[in-house]
C-alpha positions as CSV (number, residue, x, y, z in Angstrom):
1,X,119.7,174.9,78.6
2,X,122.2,177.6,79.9
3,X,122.6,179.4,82.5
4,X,124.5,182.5,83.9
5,X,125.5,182.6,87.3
6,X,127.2,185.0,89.5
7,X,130.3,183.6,92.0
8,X,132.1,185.7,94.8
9,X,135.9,185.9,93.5
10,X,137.4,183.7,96.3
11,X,134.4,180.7,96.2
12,X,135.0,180.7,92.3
13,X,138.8,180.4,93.0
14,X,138.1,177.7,95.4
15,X,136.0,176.2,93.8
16,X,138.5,175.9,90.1
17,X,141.1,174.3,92.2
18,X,138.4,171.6,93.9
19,X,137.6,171.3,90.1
20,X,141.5,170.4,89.1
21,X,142.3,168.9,91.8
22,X,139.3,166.3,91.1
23,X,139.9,165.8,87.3
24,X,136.3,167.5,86.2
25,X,137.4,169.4,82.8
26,X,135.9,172.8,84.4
27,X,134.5,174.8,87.0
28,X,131.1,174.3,84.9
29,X,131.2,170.5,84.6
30,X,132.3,170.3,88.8
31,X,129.4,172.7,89.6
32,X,127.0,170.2,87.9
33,X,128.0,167.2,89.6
34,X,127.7,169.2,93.1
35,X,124.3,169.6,92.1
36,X,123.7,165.9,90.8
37,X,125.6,164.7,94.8
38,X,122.7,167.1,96.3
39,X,119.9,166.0,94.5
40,X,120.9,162.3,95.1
41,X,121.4,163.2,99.3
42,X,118.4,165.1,98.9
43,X,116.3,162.2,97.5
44,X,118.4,159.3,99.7
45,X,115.8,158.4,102.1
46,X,113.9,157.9,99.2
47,X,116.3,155.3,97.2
48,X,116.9,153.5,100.5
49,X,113.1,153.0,101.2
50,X,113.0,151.2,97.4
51,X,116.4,149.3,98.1
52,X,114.4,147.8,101.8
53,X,111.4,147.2,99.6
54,X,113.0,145.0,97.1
55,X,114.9,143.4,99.5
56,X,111.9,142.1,101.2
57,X,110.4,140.9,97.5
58,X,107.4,144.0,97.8
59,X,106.1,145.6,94.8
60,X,108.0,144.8,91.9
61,X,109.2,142.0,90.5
62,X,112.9,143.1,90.5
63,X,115.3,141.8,92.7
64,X,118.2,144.3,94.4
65,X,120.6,143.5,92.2
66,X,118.7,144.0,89.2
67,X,118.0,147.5,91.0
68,X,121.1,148.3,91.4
69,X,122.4,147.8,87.7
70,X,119.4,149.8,86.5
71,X,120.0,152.8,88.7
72,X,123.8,152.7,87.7
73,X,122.7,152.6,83.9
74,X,120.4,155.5,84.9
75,X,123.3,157.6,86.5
76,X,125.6,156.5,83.6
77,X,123.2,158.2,81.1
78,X,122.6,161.1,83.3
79,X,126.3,162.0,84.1
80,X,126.3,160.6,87.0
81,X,130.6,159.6,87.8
């Protein structure tokens, strides 16, 4: 899917020298990420609810480190740096 999207000149400026000054390949690919970072913020209470869970052995039977590889696979196959 693609979108279009409308920046003021000076954020867009900013925003391509954030994007070379972190390595991303372009403005598009840093934009992404930013929304990847707030949708895992967003959703943090959330992942450390789980992580207390499965630290105290309740509802699954995966253990925390288990957990933790699967959620790095998942961020690996998402994009996820």
């Amino acid at each position: 899917m693609q979108i279009s999207l409308a920046i003021p000149e000076p954020m867009l400026k900013a925003a391509q020298r954030k994007a070379r000054a972190e390595g991303y390949r372009s403005v598009q690919e840093y934009i992404l990420q930013a929304l990847r970072d707030k949708w895992f913020i967003d959703n943090l209470p959330r992942y450390e609810r789980i992580a207390k869970e499965l630290e105290e052995g309740k509802g699954t039977k995966m253990t925390l480190a288990e957990f933790n590889r699967w959620s790095q696979s998942l961020r690996k196959k998402h994009g996820k740096r």
